[in-house]
Backbone as CSV, one residue per row, in Angstrom:
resi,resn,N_x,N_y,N_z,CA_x,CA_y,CA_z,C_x,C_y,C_z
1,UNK,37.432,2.264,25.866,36.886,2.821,24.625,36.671,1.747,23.571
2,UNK,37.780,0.621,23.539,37.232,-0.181,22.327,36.298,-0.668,23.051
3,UNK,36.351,-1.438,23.964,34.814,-2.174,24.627,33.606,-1.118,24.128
4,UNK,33.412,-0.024,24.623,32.516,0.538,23.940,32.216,0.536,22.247
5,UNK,33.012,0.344,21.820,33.276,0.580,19.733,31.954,-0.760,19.713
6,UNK,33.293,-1.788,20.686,32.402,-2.957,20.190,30.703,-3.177,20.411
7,UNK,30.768,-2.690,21.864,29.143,-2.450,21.843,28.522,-1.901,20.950
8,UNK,28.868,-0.406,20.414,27.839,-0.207,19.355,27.781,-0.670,17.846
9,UNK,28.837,-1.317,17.264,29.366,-1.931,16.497,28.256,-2.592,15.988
10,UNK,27.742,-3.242,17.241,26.532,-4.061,16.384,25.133,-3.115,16.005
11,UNK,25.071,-2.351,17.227,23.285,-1.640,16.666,23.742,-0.899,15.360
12,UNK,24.700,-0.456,15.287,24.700,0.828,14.116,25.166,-0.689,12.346
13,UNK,25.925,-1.462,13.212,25.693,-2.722,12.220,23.888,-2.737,11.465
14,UNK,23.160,-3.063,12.486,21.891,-3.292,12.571,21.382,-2.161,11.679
15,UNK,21.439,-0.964,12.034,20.754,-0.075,11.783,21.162,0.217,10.105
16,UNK,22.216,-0.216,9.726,22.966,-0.031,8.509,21.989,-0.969,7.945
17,UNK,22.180,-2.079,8.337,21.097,-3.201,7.802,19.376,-2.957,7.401
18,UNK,18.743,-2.447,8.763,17.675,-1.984,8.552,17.217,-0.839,7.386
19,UNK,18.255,-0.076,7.798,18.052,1.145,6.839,18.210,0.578,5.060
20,UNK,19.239,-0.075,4.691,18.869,-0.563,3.084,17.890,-1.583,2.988
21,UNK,17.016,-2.065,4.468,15.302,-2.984,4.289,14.289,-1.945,3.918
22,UNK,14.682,-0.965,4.872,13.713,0.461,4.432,13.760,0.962,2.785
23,UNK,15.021,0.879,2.423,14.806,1.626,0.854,14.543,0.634,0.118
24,UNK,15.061,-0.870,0.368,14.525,-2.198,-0.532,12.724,-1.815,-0.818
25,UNK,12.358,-1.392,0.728,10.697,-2.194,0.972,9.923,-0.563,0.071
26,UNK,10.521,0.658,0.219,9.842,1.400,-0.722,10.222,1.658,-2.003
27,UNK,11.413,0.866,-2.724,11.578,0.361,-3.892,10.741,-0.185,-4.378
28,UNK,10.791,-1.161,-3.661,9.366,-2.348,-4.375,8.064,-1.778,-4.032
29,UNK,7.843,-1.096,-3.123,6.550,-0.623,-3.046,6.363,0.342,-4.396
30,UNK,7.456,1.347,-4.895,7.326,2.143,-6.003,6.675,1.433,-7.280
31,UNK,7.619,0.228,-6.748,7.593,-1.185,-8.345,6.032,-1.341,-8.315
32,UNK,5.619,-1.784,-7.744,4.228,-1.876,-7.265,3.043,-1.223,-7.880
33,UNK,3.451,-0.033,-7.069,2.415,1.706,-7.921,2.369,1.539,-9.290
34,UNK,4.149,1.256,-9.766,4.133,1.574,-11.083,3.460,0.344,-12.289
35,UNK,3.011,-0.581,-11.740,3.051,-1.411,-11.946,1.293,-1.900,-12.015
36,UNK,0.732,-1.104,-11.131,-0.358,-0.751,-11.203,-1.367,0.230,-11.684
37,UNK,-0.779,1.091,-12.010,-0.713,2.036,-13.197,-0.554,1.765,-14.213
38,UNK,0.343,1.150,-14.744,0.611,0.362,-15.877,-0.697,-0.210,-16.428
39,UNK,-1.088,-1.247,-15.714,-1.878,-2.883,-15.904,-3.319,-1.943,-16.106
40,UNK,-3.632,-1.128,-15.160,-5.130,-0.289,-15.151,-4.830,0.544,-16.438
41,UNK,-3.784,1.332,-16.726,-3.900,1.743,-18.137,-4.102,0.885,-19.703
42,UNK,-3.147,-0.074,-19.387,-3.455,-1.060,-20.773,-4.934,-2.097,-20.445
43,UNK,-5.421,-1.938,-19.113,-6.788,-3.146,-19.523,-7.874,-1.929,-19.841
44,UNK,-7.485,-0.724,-19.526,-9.061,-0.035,-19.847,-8.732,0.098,-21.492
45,UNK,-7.352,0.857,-21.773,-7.190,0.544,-23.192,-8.095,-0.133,-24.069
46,UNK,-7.492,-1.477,-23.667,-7.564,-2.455,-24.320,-8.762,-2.429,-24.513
47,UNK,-10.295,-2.429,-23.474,-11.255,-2.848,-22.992,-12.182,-2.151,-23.223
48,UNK,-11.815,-0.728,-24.001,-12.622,0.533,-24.254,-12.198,0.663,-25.977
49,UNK,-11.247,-0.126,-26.548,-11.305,-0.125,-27.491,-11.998,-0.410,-28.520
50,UNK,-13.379,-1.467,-27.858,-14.343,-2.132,-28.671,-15.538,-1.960,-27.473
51,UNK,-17.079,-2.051,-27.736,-17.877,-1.945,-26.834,-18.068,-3.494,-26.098
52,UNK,-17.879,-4.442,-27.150,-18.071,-5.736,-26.535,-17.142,-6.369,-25.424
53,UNK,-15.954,-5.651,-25.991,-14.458,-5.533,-24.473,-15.061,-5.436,-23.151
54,UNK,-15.837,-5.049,-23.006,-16.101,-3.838,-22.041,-16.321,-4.584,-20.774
55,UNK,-16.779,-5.707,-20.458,-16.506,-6.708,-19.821,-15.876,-7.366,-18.907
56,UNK,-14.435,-6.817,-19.710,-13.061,-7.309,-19.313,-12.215,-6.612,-18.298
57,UNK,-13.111,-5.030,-18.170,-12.812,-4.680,-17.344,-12.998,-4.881,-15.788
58,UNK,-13.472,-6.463,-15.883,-13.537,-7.078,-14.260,-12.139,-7.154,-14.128
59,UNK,-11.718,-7.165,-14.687,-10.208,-8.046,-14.438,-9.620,-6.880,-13.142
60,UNK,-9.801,-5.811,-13.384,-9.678,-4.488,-12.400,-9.407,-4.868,-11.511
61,UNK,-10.491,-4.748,-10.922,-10.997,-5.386,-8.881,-10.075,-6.607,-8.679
62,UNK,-10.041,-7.568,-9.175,-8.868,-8.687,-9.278,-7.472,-8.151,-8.980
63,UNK,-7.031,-7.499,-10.299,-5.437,-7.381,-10.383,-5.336,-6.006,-9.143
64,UNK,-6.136,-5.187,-8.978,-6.061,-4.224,-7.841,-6.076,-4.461,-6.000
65,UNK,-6.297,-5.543,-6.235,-6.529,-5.957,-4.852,-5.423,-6.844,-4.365
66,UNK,-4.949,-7.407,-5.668,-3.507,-8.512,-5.321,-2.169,-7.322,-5.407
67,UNK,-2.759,-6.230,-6.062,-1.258,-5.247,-6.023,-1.730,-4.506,-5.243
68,UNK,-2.504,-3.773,-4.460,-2.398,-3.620,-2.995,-2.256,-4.163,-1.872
69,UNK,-2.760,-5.242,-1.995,-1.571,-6.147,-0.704,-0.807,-6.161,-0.705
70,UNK,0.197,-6.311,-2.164,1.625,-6.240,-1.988,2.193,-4.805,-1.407
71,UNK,1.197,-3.453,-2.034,2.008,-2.310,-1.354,1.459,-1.930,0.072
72,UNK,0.739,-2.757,0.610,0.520,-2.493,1.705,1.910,-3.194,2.487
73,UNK,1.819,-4.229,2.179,3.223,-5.018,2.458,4.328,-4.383,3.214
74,UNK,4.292,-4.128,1.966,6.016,-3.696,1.476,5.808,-2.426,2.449
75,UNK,5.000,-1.406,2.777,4.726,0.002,3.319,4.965,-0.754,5.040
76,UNK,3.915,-1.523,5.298,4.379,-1.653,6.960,5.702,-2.159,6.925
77,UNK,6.452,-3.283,6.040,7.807,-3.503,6.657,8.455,-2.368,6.387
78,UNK,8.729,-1.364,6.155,9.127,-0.096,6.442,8.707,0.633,7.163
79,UNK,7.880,1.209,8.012,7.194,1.330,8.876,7.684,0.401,10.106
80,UNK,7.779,-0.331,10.419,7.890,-1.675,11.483,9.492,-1.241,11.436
81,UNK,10.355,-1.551,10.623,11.810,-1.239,10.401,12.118,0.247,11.228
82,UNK,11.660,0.891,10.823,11.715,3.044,11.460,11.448,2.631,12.614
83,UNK,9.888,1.783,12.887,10.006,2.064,14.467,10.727,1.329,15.759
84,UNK,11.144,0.183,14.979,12.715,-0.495,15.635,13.767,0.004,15.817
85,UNK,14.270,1.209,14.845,15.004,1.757,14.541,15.099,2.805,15.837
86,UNK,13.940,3.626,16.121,13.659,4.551,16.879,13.602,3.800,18.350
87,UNK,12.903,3.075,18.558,12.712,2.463,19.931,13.772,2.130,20.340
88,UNK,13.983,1.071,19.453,15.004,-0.098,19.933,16.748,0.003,20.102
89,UNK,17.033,0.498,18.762,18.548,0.761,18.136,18.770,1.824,18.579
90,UNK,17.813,3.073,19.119,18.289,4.144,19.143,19.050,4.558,20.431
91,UNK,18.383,4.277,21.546,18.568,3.671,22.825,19.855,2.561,23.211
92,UNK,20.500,2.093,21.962,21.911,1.379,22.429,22.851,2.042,21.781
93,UNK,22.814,3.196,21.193,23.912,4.217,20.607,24.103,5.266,21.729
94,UNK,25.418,5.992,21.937,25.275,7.310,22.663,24.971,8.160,21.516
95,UNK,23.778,9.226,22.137,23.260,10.577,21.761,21.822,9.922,20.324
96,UNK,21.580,8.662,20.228,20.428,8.192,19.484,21.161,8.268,18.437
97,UNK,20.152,7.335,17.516,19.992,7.641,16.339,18.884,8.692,16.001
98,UNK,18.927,9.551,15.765,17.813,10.636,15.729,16.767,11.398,14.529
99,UNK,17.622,10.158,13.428,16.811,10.343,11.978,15.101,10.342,12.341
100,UNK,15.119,8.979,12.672,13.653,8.426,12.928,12.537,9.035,13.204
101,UNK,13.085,9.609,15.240,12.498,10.660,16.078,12.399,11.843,15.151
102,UNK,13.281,12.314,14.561,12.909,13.646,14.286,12.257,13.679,13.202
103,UNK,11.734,12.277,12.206,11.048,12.867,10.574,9.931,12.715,11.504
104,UNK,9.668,11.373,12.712,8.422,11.038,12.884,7.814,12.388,13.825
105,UNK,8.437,13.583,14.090,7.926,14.955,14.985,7.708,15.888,14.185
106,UNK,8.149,15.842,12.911,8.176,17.196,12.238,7.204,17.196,10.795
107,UNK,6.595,16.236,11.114,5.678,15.835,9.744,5.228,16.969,9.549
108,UNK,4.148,18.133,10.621,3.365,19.000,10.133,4.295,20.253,9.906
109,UNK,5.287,20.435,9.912,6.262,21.387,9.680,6.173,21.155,8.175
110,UNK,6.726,20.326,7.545,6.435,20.174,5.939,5.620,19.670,4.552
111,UNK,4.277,19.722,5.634,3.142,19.346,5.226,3.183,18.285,4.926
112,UNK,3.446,17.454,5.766,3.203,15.640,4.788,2.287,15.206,5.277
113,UNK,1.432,15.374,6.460,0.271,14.728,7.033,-0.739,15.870,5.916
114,UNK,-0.529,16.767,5.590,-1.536,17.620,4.610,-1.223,16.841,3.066
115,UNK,-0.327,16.404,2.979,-0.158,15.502,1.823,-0.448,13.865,1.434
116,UNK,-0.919,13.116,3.410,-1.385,12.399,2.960,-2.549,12.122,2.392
117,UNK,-3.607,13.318,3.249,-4.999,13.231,3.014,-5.231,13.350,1.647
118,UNK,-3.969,13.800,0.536,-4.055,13.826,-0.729,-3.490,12.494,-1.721
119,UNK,-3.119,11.630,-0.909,-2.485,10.540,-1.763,-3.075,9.776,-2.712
120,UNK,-2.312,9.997,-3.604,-3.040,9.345,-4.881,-3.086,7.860,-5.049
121,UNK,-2.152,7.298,-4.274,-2.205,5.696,-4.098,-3.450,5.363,-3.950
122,UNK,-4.103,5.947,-3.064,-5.411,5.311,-2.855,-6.884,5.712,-3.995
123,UNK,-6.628,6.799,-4.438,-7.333,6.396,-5.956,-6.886,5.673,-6.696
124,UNK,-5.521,5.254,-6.940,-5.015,4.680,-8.097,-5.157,2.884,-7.537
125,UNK,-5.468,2.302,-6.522,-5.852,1.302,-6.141,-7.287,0.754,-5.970
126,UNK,-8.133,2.297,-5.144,-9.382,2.518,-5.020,-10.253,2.416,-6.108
127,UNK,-9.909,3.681,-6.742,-10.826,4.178,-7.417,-10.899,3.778,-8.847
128,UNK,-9.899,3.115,-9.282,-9.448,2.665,-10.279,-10.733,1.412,-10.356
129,UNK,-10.480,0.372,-9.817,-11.761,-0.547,-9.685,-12.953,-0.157,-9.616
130,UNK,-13.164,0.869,-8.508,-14.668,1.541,-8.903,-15.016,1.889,-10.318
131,UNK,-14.020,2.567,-11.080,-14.578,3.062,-12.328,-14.607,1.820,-13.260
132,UNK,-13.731,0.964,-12.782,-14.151,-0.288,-13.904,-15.414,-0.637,-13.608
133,UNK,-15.591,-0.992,-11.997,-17.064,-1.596,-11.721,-18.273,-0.743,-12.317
134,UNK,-18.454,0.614,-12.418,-18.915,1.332,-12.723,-19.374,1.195,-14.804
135,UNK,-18.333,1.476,-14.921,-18.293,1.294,-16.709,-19.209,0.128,-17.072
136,UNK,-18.787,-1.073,-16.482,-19.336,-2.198,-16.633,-20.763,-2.661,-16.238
137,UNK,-21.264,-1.602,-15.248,-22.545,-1.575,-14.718,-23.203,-0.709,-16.111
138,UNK,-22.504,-0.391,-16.235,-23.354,0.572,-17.554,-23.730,0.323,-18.996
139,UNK,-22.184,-0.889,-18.827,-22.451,-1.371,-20.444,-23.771,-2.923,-19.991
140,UNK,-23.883,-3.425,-18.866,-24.831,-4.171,-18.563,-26.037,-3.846,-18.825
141,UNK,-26.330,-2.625,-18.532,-27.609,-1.767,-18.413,-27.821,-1.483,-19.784
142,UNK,-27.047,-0.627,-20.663,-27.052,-0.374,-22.212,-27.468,-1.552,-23.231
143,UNK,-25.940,-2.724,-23.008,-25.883,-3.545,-23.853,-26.989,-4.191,-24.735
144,UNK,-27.141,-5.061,-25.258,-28.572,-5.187,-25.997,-28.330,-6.593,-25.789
145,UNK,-29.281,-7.760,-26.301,-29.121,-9.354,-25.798,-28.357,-9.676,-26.221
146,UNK,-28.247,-9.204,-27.679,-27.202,-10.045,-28.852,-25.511,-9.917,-28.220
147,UNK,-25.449,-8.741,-27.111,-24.470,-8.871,-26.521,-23.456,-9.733,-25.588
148,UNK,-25.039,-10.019,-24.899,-24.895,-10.985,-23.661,-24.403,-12.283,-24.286
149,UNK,-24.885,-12.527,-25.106,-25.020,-14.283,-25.462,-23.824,-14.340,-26.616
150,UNK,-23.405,-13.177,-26.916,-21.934,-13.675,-27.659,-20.844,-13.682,-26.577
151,UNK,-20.730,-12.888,-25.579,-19.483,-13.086,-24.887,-19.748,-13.650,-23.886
152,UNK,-21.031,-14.388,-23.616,-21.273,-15.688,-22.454,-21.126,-14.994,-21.237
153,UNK,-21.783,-13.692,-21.499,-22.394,-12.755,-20.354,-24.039,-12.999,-19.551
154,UNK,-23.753,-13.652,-18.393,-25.039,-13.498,-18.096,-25.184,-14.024,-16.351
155,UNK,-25.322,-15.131,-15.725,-25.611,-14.670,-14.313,-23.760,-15.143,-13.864
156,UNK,-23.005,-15.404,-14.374,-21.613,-15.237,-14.160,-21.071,-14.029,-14.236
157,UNK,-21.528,-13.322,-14.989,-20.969,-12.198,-15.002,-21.570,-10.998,-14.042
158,UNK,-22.607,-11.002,-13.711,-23.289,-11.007,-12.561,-22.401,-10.885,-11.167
159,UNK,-22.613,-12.264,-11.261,-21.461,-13.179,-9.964,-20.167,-12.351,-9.928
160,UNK,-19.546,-12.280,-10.819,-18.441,-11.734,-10.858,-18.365,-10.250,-10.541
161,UNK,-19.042,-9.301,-11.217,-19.249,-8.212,-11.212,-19.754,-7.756,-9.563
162,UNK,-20.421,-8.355,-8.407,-20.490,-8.767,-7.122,-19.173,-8.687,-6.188
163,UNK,-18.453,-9.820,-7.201,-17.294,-10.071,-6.466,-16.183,-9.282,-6.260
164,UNK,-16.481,-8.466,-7.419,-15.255,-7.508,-7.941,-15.715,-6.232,-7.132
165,UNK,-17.201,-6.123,-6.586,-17.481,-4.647,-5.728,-16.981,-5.079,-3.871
166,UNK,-17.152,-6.619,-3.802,-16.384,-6.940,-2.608,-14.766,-7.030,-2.368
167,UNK,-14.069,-7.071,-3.969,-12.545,-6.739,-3.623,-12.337,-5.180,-3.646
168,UNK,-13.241,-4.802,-4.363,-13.161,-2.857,-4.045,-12.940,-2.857,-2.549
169,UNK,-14.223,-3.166,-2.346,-14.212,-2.810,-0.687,-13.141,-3.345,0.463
170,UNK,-12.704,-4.643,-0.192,-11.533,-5.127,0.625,-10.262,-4.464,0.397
171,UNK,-9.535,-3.858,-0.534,-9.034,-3.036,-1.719,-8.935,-1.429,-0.428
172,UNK,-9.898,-0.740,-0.565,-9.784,0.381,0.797,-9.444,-0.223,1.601
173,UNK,-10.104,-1.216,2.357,-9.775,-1.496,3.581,-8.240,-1.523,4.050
174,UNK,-7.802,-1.777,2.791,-6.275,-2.268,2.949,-5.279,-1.072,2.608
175,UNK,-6.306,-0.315,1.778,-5.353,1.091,1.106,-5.279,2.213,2.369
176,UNK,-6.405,2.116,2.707,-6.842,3.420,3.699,-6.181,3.744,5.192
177,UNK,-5.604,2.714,5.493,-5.109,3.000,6.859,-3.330,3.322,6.367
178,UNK,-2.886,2.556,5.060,-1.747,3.278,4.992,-1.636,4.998,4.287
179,UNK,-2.478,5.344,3.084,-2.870,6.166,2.676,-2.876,7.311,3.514
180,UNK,-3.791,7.249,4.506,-3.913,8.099,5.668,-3.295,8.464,6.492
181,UNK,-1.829,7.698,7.013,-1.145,7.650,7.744,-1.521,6.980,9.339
182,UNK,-2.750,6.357,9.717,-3.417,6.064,10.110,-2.200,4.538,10.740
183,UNK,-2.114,3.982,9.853,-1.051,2.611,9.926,0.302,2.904,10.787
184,UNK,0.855,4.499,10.498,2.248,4.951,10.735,2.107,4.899,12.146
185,UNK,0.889,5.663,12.068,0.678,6.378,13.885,0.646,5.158,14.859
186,UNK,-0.685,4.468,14.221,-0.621,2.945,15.122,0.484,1.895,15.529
187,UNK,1.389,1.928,14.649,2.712,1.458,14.937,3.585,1.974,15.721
188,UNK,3.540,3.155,15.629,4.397,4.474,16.279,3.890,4.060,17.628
189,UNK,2.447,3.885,18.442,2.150,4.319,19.266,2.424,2.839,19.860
190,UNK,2.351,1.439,19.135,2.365,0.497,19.991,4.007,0.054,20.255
191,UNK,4.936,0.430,18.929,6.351,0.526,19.247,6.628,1.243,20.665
192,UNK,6.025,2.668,21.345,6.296,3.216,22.202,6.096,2.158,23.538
193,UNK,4.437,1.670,23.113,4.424,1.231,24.380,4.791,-0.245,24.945
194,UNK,4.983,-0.640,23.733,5.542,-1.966,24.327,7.420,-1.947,24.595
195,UNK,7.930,-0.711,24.063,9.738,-0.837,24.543,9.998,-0.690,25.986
196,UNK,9.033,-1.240,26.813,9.442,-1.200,27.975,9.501,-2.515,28.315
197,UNK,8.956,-3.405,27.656,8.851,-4.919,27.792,9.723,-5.690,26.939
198,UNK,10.648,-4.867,26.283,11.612,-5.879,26.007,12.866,-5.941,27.218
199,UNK,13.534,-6.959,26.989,14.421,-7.082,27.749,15.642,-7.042,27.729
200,UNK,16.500,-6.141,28.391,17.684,-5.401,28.997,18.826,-6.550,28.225
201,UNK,19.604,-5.873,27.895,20.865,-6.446,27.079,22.013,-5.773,27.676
């Protein structure tokens, strides 16, 4: 019996471990959201406070695209963690660890796959830049010359305004597969199939 203690000693070690990486990595992912919410509230503020601001709302597509990488991040190493957890750790305990298996079976029991298709992360990363890109297409179109040539608006801003509809688009790319749950499943499915190729301990 102790020989056995000691064997599991370590996975449930492990799993103790993993499990406060899991609440670290959607801590900081929260930090993140909130954090992005934040920054998109005070630059439109700021940026809608005067018509000549209006500009500044490139900064959007920029700061939205560097704080979704980070919560994309932070979302698969939690994700990656669960499905180690499930494959790997669960399989050197008697009777599993069975947290894992059972949130990852019962999703449609409490509507969370009906709750991802609603996640607001991905407007608040997405769509958030669109409406800057948007605003700014408008005050381009409106503005009058005397505009352009005081705030040194003209084929830079252009350029920029370009650049900022290609971090939109890079911006989904990156939001949408976690958003969707799309990321969970794919992990889920390659964790399954590769735990046959690790090797026997």
């Amino acid at each position: 019996m102790a020989g056995d203690d000691d064997t599991h000693s370590g996975p449930l070690a492990e799993f103790a471990a993993l499990r406060e990486e899991i609440n670290r990595a959607w801590d900081l992912s929260w930090k993140v959201v909130a954090l992005q919410l934040t920054s998109v509230g005070a630059i439109f503020g700021f940026s809608l406070s005067s018509n000549a601001r209006a500009p500044l709302l490139l900064i959007v597509p920029f700061s939205s695209y560097v704080l979704c990488a980070r919560w994309v991040l932070f979302s698969y190493t939690a994700y990656r963690a669960a499905d180690y957890i499930r494959t790997v750790l669960s399989v050197k305990v008697p009777g599993g660890l069975q947290w894992e298996w059972w949130a990852a079976r019962h999703r449609q029991r409490y509507g969370i796959e009906r709750l991802r298709s609603l996640n607001p992360n991905l407007l608040l990363f997405f769509g958030s830049p669109c409406l800057a890109l948007l605003v700014v297409a408008m005050w381009f179109s409106f503005a009058k010359p005397a505009d352009y040539s005081s705030l040194g608006v003209s084929l830079g801003g252009i350029l920029l305004w370009l650049l900022g509809v290609v971090l939109a688009a890079l911006t989904f790319t990156l939001a949408w597969p976690i958003a969707s749950g799309k990321a969970r499943r794919t992990l889920a499915v390659y964790a399954d199939n590769s735990r046959e190729a690790l090797p026997d301990e």
